[in-house]
C-alpha positions as CSV (number, residue, x, y, z in Angstrom):
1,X,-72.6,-59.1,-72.1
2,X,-71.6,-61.5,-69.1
3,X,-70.6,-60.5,-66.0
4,X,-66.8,-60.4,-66.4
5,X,-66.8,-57.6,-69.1
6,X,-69.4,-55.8,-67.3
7,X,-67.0,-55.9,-64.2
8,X,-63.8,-54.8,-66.3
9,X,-65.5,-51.8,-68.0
10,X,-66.6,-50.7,-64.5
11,X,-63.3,-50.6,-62.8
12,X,-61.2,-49.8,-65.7
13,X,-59.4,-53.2,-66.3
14,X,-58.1,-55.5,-69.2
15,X,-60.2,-58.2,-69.4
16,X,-56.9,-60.4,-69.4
17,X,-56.3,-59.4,-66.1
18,X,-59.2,-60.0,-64.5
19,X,-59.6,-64.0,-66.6
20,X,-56.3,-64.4,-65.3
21,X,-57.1,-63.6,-61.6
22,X,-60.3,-65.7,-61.7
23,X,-58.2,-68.7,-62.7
24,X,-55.4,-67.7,-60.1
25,X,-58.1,-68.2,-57.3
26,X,-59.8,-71.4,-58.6
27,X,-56.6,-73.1,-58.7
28,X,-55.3,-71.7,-54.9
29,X,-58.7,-71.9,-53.2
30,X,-58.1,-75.7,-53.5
31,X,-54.5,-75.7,-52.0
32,X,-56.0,-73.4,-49.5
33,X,-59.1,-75.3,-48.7
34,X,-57.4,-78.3,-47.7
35,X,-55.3,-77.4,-44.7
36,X,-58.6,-75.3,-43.2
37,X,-60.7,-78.3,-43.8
38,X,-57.9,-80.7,-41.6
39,X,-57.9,-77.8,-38.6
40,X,-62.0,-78.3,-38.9
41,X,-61.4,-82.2,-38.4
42,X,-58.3,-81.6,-35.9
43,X,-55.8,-83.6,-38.1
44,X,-52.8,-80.7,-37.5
45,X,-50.2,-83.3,-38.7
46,X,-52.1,-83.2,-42.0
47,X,-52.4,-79.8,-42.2
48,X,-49.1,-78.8,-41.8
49,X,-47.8,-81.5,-44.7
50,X,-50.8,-79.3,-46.5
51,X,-48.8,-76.2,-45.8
52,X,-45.5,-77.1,-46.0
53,X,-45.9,-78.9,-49.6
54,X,-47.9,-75.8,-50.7
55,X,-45.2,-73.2,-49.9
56,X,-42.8,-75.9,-52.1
């Protein structure tokens, strides 16, 4: 048993909806990586493009 079902038995959930949420954050931790990482190296032209094209 891996560590997903084990997780959705515990609180109650579909598997589905807890796959689906793991893939929801892989794919926005990137987009929300990027303007944190430009604040880091003081590049706040950059990290507002960042911003601005992610809310788009």
């Amino acid at each position: 048993m891996d560590n997903t079902t084990v997780v959705t038995r515990y609180l109650g959930l579909s598997e589905l909806i807890i796959s689906l949420t793991i893939v929801a954050m892989g794919t926005s931790l990137p987009v929300l990586a990027a303007p944190i990482t430009d604040m880091y190296k003081h590049e706040n032209d950059i990290m507002l493009e960042n911003i601005i094209a992610a809310a788009n």
